[in-house]
N, C-alpha and C positions, 0 to 999 in steps of 0.2 A: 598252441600257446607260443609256440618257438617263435613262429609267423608273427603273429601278433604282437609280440614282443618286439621281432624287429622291425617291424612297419613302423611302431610306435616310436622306437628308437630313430630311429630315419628320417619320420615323417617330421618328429620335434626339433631335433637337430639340420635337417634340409631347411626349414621355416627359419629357423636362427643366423642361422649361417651362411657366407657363399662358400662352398666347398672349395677347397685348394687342390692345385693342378699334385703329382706326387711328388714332382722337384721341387714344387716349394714346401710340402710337408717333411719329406728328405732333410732339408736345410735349416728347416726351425728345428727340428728333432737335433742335428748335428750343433746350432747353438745353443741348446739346452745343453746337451751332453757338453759342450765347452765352457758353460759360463757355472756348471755345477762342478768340472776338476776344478775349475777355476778356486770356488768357493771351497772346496775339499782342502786347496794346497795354502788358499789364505789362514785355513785354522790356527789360531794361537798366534796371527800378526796381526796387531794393535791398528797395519798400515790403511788396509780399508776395506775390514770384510764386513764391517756394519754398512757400509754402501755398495759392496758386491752381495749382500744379500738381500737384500732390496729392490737390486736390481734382477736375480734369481726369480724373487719372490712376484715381484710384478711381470716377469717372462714368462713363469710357469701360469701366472694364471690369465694373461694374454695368447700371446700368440702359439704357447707351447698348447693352449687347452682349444685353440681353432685348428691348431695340426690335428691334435687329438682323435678331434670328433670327423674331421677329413676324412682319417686313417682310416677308422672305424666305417665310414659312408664306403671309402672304395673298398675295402675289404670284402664289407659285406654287400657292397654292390655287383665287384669283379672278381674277386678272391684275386685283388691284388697281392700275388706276391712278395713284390721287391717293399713294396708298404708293410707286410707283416713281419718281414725281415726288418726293417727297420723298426718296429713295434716292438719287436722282440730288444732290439738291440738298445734303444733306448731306456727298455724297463732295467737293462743286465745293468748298464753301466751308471745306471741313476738312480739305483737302487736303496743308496744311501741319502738319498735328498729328501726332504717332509714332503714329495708329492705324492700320492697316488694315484693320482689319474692316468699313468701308464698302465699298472695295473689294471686299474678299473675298464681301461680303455680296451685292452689285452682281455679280457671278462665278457665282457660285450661282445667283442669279436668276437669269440668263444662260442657265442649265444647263439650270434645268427647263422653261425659257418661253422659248426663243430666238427666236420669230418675234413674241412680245408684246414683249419688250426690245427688240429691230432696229428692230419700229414705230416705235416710243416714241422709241428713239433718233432714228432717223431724222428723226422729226419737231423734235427741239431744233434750235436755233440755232447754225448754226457754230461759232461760240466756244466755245460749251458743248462739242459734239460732242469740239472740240480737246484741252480740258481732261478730259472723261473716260474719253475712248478710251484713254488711258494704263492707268488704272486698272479698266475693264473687262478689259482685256486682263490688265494681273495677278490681278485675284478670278479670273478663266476658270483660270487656269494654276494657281489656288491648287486652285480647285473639283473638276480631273480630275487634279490632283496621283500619284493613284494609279493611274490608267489614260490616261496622257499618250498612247500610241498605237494604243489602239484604235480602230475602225473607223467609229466614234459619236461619237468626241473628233473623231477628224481632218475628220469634216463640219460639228461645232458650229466646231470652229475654223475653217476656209473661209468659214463665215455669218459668223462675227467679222470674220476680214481682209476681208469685203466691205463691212464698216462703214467699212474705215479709207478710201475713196477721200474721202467726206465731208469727210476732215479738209483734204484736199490744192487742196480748191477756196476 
């Protein structure tokens, strides 16, 4: 199922898209996280956050959602590192924005490369751990969305909740 799952994932998203090199997935990740404090610190000025969010708005679901699916392709192609590090770090600090597709994206990962994500995880920092375990946990549930109780889902999910002890220490 897992396989299956992420061929499908791959196979959809390789058809769709040309995959981006990881410096430039890096740097759309890095002006999202810029044009969302951006938006964060416009709150309650009249001066021009109805067109900084617009512009947020038309980001995240351009270029930010071709990173996205990038991220996701090398991850789960190379167990890109330096890509899951920045997947992580996108989802921490834009946490507060209407997107999900970090999460979601972060999910996915999860799906095809579950023992390279737990690494990874395992190895951040509490805090961090705290902060995205949340959001791992919804992209996973977004990810097996269609087969929530198969026999495949209910093992990746076990590998998930054995994340969550991390958070509690």
């Amino acid at each position: 199922f897992v396989r299956l799952l992420a061929f499908a994932l791959l196979a959809s998203e390789a058809s769709a898209i040309d995959r981006m090199a990881p410096g430039e997935v890096i740097s759309t990740f890095q002006e999202y996280e810029s044009l969302n404090s951006d938006l964060a610190s416009s709150v309650g000025c009249e001066c021009a956050s109805a067109q900084l969010r617009e512009k947020v708005e038309k980001y995240s679901e351009g270029p930010l959602e071709h990173a996205l699916d990038s991220a996701v392709q090398l991850i789960c192609g190379t167990e890109n590192t330096e890509i899951l590090h920045a997947l992580f770090h996108v989802t921490l600090v834009t946490s507060d924005s209407g997107s999900e597709s970090p999460a979601w994206s972060l999910g996915h990962a999860f799906v095809c490369k579950p023992a390279f994500v737990a690494k990874e995880f395992k190895a951040l920092q509490r805090p961090q751990q705290r902060s995205l375990y949340e959001a791992l946990s919804i992209g996973f549930e977004n990810a097996v969305y269609e087969r929530p109780e198969a026999e495949e889902t209910a093992r990746l999910r076990a590998r998930l909740y054995s994340l969550a002890p991390a958070m509690r220490k």
